[in-house]
PQR file with spaces between the fields and no chain letter, atoms N, CA, C, O and H, PARSE charges and radii, in Angstrom:
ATOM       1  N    UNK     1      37.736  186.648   87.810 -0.4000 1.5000
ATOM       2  CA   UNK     1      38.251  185.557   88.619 -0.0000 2.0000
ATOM       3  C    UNK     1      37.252  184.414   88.721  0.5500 1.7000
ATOM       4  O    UNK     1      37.558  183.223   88.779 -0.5500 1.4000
ATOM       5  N    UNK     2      35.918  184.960   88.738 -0.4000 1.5000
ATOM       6  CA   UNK     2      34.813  184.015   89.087 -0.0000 2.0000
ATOM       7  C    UNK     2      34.891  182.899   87.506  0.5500 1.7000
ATOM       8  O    UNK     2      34.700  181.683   87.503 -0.5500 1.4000
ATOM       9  H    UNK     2      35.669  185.927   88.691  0.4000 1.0000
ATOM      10  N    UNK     3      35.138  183.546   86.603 -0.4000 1.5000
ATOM      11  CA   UNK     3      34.736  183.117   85.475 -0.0000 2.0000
ATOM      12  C    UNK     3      35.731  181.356   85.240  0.5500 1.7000
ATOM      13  O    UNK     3      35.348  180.194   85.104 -0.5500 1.4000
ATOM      14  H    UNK     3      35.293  184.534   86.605  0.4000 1.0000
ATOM      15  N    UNK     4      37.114  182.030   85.298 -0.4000 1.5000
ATOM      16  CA   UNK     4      38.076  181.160   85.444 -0.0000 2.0000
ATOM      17  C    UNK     4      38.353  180.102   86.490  0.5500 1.7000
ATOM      18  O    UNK     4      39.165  179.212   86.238 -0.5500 1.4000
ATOM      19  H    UNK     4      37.425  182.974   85.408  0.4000 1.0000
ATOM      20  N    UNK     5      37.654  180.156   87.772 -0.4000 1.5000
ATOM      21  CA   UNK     5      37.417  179.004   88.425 -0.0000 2.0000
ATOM      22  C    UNK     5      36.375  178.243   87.709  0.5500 1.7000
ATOM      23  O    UNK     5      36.490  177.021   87.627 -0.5500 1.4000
ATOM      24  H    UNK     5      36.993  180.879   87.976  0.4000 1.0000
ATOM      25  N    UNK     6      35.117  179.006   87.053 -0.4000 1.5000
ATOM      26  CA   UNK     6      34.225  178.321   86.389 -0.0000 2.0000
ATOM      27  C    UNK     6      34.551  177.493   85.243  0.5500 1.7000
ATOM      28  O    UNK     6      33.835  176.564   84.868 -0.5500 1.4000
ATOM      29  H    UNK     6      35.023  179.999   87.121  0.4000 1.0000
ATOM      30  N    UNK     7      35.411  177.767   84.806 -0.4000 1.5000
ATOM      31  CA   UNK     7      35.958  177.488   83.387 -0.0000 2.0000
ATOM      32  C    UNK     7      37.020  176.143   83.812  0.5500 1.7000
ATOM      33  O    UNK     7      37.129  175.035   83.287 -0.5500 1.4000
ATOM      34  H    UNK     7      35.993  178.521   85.110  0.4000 1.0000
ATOM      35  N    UNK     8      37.538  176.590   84.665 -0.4000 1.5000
ATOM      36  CA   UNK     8      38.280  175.202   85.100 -0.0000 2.0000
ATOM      37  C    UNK     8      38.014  173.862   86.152  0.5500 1.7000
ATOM      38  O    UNK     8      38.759  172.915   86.404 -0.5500 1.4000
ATOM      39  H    UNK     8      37.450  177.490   85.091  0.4000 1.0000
ATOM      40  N    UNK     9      36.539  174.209   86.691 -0.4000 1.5000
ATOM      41  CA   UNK     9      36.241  172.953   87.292 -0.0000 2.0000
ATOM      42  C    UNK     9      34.901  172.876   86.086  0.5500 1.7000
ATOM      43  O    UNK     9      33.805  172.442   86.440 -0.5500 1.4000
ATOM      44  H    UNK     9      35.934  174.979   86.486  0.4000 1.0000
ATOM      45  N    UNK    10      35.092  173.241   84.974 -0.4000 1.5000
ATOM      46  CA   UNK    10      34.068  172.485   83.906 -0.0000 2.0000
ATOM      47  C    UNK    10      35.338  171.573   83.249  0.5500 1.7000
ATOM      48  O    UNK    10      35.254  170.353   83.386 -0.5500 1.4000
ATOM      49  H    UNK    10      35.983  173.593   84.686  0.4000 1.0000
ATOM      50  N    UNK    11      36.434  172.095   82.587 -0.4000 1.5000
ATOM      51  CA   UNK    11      36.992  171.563   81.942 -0.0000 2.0000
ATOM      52  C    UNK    11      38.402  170.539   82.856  0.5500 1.7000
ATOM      53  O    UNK    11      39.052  169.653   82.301 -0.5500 1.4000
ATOM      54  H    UNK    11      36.503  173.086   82.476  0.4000 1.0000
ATOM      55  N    UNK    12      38.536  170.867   83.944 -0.4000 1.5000
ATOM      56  CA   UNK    12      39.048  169.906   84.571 -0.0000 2.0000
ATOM      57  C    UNK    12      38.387  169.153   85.871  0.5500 1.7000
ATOM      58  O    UNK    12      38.791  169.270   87.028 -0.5500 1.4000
ATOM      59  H    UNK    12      38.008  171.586   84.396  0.4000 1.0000
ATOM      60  N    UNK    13      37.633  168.607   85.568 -0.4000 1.5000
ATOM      61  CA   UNK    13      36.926  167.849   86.596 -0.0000 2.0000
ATOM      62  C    UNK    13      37.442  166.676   87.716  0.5500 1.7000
ATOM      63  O    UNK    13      37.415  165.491   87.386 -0.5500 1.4000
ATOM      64  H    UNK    13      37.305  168.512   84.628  0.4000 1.0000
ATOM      65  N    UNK    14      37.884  167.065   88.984 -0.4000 1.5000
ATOM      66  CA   UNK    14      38.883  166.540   89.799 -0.0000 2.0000
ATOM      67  C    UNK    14      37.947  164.848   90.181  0.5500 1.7000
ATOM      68  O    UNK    14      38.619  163.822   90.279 -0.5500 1.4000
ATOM      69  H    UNK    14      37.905  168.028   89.253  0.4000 1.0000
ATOM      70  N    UNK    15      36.329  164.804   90.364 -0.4000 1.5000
ATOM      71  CA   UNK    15      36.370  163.498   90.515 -0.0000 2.0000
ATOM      72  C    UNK    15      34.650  163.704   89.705  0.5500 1.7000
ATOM      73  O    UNK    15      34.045  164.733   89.406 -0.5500 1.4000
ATOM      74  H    UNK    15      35.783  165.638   90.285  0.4000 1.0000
ATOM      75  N    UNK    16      34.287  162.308   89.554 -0.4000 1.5000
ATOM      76  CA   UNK    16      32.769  162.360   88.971 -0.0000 2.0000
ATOM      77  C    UNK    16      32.045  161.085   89.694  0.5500 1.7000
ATOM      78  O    UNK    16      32.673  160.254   90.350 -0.5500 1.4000
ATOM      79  H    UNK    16      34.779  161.471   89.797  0.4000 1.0000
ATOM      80  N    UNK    17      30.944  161.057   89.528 -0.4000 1.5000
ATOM      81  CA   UNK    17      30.317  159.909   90.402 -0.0000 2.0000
ATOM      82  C    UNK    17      29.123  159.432   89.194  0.5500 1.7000
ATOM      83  O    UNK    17      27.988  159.746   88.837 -0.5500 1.4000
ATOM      84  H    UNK    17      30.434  161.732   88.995  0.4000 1.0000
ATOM      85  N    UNK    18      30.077  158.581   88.889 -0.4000 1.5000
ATOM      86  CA   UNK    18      29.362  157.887   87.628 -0.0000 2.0000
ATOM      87  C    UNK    18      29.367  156.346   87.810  0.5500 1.7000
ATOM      88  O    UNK    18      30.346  155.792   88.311 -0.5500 1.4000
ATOM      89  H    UNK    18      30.999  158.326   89.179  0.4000 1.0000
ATOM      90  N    UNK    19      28.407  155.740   87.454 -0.4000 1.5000
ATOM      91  CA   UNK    19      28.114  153.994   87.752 -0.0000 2.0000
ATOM      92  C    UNK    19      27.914  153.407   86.384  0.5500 1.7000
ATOM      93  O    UNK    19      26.795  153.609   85.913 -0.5500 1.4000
ATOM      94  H    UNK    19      27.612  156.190   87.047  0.4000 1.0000
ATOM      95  N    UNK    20      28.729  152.748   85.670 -0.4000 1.5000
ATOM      96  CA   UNK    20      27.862  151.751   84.443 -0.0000 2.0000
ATOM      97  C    UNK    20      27.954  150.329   85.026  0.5500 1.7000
ATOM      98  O    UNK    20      28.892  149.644   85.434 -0.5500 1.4000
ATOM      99  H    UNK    20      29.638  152.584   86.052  0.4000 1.0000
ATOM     100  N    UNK    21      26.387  150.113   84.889 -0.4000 1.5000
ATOM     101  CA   UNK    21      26.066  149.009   85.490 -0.0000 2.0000
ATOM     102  C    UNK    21      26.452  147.814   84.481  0.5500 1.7000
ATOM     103  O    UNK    21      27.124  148.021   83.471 -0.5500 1.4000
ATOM     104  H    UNK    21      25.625  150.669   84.557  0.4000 1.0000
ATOM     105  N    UNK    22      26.003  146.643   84.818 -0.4000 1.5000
ATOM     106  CA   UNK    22      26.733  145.327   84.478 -0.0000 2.0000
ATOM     107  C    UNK    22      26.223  145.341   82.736  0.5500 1.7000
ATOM     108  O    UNK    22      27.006  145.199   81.797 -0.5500 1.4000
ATOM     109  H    UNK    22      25.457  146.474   85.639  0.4000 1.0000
ATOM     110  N    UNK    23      25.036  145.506   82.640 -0.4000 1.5000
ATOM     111  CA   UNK    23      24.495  145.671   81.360 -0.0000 2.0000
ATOM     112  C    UNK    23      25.111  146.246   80.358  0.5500 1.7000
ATOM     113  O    UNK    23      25.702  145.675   79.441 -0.5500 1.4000
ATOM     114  H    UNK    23      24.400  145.622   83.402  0.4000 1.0000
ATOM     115  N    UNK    24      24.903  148.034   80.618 -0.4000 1.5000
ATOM     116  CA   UNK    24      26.116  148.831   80.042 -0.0000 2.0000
ATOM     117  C    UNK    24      27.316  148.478   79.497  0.5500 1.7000
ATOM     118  O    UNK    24      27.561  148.680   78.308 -0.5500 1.4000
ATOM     119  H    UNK    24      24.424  148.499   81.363  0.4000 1.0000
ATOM     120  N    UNK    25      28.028  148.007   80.195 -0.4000 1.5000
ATOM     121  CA   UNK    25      29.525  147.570   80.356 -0.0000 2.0000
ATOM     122  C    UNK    25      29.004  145.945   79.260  0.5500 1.7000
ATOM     123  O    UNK    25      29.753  145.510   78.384 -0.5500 1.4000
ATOM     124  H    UNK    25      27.828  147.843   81.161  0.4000 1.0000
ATOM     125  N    UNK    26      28.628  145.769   79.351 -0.4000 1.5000
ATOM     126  CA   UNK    26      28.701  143.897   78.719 -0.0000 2.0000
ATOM     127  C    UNK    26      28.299  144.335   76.844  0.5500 1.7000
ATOM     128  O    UNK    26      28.584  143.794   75.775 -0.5500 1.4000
ATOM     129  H    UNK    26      28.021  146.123   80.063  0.4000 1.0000
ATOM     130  N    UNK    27      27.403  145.751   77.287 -0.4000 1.5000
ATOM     131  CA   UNK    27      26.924  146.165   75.822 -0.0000 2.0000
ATOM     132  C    UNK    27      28.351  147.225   74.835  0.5500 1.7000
ATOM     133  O    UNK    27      28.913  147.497   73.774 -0.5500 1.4000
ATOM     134  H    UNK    27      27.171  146.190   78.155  0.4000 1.0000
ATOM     135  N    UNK    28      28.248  147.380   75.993 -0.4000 1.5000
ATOM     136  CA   UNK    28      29.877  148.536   75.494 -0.0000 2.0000
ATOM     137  C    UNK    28      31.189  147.717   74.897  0.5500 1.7000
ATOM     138  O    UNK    28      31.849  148.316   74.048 -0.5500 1.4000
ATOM     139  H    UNK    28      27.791  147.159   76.855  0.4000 1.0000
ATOM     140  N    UNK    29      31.526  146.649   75.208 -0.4000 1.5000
ATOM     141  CA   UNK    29      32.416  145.923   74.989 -0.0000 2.0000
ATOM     142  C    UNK    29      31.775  144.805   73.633  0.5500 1.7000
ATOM     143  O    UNK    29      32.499  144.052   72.981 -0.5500 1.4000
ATOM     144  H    UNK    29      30.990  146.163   75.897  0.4000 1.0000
ATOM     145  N    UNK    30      30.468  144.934   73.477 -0.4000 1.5000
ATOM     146  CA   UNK    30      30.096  143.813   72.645 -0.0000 2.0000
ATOM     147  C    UNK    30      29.793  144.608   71.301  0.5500 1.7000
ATOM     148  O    UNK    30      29.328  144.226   70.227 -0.5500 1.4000
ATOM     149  H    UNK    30      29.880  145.545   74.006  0.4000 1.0000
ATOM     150  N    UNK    31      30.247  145.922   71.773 -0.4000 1.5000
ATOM     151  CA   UNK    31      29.749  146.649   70.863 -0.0000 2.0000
ATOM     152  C    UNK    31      30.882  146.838   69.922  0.5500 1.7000
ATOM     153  O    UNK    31      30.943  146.433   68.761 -0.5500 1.4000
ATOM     154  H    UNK    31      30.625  146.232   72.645  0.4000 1.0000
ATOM     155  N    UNK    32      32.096  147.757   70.830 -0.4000 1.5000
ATOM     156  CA   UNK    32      33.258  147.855   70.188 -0.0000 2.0000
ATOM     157  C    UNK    32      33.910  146.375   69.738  0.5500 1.7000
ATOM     158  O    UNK    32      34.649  146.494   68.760 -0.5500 1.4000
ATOM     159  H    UNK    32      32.046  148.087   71.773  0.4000 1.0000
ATOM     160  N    UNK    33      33.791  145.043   70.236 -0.4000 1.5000
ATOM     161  CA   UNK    33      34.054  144.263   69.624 -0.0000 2.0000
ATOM     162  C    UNK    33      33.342  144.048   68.105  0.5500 1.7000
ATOM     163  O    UNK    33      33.852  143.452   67.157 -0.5500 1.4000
ATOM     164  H    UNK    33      33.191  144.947   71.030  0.4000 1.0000
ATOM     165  N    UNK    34      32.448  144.490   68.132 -0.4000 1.5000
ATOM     166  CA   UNK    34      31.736  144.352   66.759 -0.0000 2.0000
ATOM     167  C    UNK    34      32.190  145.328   65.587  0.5500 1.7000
ATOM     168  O    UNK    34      32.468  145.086   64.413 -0.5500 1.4000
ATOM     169  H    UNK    34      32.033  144.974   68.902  0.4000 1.0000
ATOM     170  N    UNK    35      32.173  146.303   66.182 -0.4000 1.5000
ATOM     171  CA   UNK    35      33.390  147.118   65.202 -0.0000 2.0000
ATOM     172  C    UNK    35      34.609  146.788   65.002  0.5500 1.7000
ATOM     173  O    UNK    35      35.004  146.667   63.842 -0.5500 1.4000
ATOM     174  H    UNK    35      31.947  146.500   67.136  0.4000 1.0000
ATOM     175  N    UNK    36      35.224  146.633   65.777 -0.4000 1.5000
ATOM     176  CA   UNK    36      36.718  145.106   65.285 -0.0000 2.0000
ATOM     177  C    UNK    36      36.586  144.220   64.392  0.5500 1.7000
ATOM     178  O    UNK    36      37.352  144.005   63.453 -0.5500 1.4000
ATOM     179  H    UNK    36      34.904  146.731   66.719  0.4000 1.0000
ATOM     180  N    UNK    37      35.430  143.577   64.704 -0.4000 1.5000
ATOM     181  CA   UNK    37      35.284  142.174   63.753 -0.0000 2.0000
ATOM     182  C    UNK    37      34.990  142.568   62.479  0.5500 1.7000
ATOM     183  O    UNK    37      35.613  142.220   61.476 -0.5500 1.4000
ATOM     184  H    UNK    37      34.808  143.752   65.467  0.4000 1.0000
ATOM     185  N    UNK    38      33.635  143.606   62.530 -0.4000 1.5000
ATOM     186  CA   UNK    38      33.292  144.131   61.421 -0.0000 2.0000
ATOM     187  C    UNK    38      34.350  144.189   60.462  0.5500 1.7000
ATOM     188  O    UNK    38      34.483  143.590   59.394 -0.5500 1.4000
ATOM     189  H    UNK    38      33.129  143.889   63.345  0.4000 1.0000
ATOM     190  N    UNK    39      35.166  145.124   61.113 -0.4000 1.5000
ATOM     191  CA   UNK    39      36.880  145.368   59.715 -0.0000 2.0000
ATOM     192  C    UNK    39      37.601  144.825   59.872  0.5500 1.7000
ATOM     193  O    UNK    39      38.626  145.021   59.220 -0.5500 1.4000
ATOM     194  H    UNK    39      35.058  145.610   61.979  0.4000 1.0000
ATOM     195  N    UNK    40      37.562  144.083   60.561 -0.4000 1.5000
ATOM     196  CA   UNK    40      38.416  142.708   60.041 -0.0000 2.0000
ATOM     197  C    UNK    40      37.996  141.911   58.827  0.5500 1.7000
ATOM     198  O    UNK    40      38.749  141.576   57.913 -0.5500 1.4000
ATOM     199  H    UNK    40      36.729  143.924   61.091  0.4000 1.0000
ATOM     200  N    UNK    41      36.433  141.590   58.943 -0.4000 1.5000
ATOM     201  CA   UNK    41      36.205  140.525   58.108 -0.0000 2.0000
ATOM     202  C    UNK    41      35.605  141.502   57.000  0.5500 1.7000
ATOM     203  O    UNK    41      35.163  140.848   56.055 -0.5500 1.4000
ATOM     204  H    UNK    41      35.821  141.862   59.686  0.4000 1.0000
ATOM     205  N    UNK    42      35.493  142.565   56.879 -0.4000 1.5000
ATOM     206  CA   UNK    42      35.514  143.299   55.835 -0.0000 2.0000
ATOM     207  C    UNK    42      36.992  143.212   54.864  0.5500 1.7000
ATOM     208  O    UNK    42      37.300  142.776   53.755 -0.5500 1.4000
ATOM     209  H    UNK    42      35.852  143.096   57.647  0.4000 1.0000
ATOM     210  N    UNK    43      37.689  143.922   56.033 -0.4000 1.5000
ATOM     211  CA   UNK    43      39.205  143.563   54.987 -0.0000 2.0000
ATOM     212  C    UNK    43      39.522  142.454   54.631  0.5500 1.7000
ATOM     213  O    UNK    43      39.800  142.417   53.433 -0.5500 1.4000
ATOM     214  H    UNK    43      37.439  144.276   56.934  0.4000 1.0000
ATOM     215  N    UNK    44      39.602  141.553   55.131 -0.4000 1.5000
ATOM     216  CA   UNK    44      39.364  139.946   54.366 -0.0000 2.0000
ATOM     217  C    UNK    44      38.381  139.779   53.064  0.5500 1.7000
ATOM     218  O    UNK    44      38.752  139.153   52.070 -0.5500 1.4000
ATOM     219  H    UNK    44      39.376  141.583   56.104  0.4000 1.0000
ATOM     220  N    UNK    45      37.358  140.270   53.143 -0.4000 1.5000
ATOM     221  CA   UNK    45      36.092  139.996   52.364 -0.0000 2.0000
ATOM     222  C    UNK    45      36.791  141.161   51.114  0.5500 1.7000
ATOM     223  O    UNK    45      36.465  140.807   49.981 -0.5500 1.4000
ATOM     224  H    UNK    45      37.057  140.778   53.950  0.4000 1.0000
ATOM     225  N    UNK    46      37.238  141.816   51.125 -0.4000 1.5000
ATOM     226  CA   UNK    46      37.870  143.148   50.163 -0.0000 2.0000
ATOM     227  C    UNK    46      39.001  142.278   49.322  0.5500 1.7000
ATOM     228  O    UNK    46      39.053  142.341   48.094 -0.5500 1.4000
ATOM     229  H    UNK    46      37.502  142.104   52.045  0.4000 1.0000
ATOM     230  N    UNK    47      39.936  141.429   50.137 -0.4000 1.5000
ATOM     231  CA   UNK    47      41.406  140.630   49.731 -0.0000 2.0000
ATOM     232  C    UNK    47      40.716  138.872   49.262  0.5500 1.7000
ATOM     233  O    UNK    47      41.427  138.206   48.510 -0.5500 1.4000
ATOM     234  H    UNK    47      39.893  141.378   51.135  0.4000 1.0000
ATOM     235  N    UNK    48      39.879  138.487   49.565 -0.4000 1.5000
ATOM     236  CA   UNK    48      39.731  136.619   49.261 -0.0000 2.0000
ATOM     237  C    UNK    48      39.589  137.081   47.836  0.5500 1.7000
ATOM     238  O    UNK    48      40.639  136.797   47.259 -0.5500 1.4000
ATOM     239  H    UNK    48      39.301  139.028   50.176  0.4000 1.0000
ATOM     240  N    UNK    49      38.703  137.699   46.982 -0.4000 1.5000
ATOM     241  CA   UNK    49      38.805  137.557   45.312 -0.0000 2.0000
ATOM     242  C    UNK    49      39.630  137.515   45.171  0.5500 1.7000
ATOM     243  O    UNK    49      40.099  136.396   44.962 -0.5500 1.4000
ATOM     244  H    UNK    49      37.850  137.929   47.450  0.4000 1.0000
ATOM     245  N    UNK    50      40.489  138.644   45.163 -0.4000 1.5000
ATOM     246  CA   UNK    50      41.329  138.548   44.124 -0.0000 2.0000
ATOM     247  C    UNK    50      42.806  137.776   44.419  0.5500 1.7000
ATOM     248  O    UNK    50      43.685  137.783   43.558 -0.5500 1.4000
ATOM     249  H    UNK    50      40.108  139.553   45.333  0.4000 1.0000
ATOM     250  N    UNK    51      42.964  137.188   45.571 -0.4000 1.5000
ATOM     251  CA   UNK    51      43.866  136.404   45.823 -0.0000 2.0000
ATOM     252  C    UNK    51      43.040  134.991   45.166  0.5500 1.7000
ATOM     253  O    UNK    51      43.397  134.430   44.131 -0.5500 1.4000
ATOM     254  H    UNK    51      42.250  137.182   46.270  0.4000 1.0000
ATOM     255  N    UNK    52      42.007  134.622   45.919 -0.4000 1.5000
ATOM     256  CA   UNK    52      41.346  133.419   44.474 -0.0000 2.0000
ATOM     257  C    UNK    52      41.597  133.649   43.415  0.5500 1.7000
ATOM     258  O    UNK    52      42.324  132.875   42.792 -0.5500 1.4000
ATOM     259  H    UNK    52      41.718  135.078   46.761  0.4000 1.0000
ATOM     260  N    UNK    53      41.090  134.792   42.829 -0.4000 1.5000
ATOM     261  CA   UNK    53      41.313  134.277   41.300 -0.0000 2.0000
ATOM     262  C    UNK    53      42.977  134.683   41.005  0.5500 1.7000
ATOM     263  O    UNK    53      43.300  134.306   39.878 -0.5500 1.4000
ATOM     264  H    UNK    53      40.500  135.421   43.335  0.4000 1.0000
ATOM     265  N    UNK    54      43.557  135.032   41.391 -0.4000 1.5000
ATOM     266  CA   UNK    54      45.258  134.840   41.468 -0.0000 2.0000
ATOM     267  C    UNK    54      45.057  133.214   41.512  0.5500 1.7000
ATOM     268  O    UNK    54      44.735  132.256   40.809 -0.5500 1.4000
ATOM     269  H    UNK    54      43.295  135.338   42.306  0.4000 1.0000
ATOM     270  N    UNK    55      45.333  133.456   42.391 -0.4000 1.5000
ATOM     271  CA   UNK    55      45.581  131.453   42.466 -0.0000 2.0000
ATOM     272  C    UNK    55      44.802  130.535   41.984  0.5500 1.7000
ATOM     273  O    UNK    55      45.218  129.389   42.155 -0.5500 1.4000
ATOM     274  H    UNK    55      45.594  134.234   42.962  0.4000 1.0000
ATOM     275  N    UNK    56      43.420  130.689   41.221 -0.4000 1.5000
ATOM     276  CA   UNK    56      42.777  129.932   40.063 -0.0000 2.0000
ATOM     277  C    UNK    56      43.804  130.244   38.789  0.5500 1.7000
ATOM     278  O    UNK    56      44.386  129.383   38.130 -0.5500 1.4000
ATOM     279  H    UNK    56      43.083  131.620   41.081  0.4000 1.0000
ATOM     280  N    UNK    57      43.854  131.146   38.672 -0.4000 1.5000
ATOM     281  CA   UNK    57      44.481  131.503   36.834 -0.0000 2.0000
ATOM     282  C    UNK    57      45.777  130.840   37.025  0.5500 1.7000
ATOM     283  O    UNK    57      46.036  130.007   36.157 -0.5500 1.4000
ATOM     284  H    UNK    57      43.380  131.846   39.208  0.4000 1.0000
ATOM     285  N    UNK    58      46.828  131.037   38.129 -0.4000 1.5000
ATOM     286  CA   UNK    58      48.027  130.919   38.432 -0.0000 2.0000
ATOM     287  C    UNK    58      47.848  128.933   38.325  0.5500 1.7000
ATOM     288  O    UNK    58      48.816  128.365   37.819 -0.5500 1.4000
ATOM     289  H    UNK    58      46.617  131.714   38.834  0.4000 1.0000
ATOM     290  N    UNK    59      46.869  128.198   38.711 -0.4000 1.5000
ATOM     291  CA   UNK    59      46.782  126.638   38.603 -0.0000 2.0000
ATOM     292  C    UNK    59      46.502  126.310   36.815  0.5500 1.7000
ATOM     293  O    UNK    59      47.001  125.300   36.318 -0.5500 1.4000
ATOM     294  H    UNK    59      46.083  128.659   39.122  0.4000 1.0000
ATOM     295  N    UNK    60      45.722  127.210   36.026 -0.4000 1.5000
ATOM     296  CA   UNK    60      45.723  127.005   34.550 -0.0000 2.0000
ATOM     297  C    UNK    60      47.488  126.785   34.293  0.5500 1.7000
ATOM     298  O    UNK    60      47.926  126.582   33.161 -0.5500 1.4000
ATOM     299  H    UNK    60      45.316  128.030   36.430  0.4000 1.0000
């Protein structure tokens, strides 16, 4: 019995007392924005050749 109360206030945790301060939070968001942008302008950077040279050969 002991085990299974143990087991369930590990894995269901009713409240936590956690703080991310202003820093944290400004880094966390600047962060995952950077992974956004990153593949974004990766997938762009993957598609501009060869749509250029499509549309260079396609003006011959």
């Amino acid at each position: 019995m002991y085990k299974l109360i143990f087991f369930l206030n590990v894995l269901i945790p009713f409240f936590t007392n956690a703080y991310i301060g202003p820093g944290m939070a400004g880094g966390l968001i600047a962060s995952i924005a950077g992974i956004i942008l990153a593949f974004f302008i990766g997938l762009i950077a993957i598609l501009y050749f060869p749509i250029k040279r499509f549309l260079k050969n396609k003006k011959k």
